[in-house]
C-alpha positions in Angstrom: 43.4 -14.5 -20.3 44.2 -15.5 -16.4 45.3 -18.8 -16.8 46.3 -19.5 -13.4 43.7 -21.6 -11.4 44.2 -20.1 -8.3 43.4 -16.5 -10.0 40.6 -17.9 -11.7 38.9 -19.1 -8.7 39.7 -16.1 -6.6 38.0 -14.0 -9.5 35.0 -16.2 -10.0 34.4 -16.1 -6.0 34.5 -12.1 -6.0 32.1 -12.2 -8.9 29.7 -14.3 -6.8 30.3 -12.4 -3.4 29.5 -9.4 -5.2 26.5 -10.6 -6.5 25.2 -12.1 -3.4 26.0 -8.8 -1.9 23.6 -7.0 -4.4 21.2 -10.0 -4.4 20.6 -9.3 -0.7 20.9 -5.4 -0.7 17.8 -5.7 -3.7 16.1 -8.4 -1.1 16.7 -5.8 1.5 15.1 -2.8 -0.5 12.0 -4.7 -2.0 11.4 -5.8 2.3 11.7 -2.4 2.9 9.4 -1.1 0.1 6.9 -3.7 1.1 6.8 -2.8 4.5 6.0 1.0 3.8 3.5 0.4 1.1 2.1 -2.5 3.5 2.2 0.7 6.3 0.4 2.9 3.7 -2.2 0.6 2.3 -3.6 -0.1 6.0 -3.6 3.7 6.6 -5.5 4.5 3.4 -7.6 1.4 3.8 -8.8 2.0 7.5 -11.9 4.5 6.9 -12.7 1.3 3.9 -13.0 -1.5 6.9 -14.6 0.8 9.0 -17.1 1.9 6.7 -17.4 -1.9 5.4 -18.1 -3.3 9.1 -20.6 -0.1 9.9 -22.7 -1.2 6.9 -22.5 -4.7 8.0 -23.3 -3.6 11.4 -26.0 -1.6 10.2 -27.7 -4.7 8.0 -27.3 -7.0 10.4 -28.3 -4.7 13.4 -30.8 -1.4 13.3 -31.7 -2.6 10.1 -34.2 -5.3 10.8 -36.1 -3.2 13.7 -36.8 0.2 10.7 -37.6 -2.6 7.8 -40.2 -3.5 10.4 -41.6 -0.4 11.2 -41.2 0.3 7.3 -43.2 -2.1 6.4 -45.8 -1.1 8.9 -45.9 1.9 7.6 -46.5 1.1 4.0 -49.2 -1.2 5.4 -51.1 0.8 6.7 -50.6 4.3 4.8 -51.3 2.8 1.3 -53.2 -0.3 2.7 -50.8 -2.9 1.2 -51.1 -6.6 2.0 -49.0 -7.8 4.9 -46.6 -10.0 1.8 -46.5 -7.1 -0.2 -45.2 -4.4 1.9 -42.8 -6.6 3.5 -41.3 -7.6 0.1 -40.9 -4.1 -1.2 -39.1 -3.1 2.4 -36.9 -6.3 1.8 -35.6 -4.9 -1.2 -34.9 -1.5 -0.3 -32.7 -3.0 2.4 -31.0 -5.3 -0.3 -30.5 -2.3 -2.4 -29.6 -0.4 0.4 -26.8 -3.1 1.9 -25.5 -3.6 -1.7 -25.1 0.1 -2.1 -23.0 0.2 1.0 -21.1 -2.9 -0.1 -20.5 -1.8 -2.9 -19.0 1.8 -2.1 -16.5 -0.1 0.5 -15.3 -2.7 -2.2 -14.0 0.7 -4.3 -12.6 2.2 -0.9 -10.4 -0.8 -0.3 -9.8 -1.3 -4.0 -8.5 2.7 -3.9 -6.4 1.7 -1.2 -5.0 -1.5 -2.7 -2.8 0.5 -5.4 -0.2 1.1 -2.6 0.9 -2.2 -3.3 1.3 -1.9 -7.1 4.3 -0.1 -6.6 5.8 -3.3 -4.5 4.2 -5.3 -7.1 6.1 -3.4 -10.2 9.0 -3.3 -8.4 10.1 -6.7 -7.8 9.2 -7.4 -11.4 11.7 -4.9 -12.3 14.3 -6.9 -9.8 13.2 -10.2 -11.0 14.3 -8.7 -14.8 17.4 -7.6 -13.4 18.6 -11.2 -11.8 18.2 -12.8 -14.8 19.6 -10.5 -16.8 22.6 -10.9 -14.9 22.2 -14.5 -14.3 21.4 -15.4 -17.9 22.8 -12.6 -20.0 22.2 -14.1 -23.7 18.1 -15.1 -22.5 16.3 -12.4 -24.2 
């Protein structure tokens, strides 16, 4: 056993330089991993938005104008009430917006599980740290 203070504290400061050292270099990968599965989730996520704001678009937009027309339609074809074929157009275009919603929530979703990888990793690092930090804490 090094009982010479000046050994001791030289010993004890390499330790800690050393693990600073790998502290930052784990830092430095989990950044980098982040970065490229941030890179990759926008890329796989892109036709998701897109899709999300054309069915947005096309509820808020086109989608009022045909419901109209629809409902015209159904008026006079089947000789509905003016409440009653409005109401039945009304929900197709719920059904049809929720449809649409619904497909882009699973598109983004898909492309969310990129980030799982980050996610996984930095537990692994945050197990590793205190492992080292606290080596008896099970």
């Amino acid at each position: 056993m090094n009982t010479d203070p000046e050994n001791a504290y030289e010993g004890m400061r390499r330790n800690v330089l050393v693990f600073a050292q790998d502290a930052l270099r784990l830092a430095d990968l989990q950044g980098q991993l982040l970065k490229h599965d941030l890179a990759e989730f926008w890329q796989r996520s892109r036709f998701g938005i897109v899709f999300c704001a054309a069915g947005a678009a096309f509820i808020l937009g086109a989608v009022p104008v045909l419901l109209l027309g629809l409902s015209e339609f159904l008026q006079t074809t089947f000789e509905l009430r003016y409440d009653v074929s409005r109401a039945i157009v009304g929900g197709i275009g719920l059904l049809l917006g929720g449809v649409m919603l619904l497909i882009s929530v699973r598109l983004l979703a898909k492309a969310g599980s990129s980030l799982q990888r980050s996610q996984a990793e930095l537990r692994e690092n945050i197990i590793w740290l205190r492992k080292v930090l606290n080596p008896d804490d099970e």
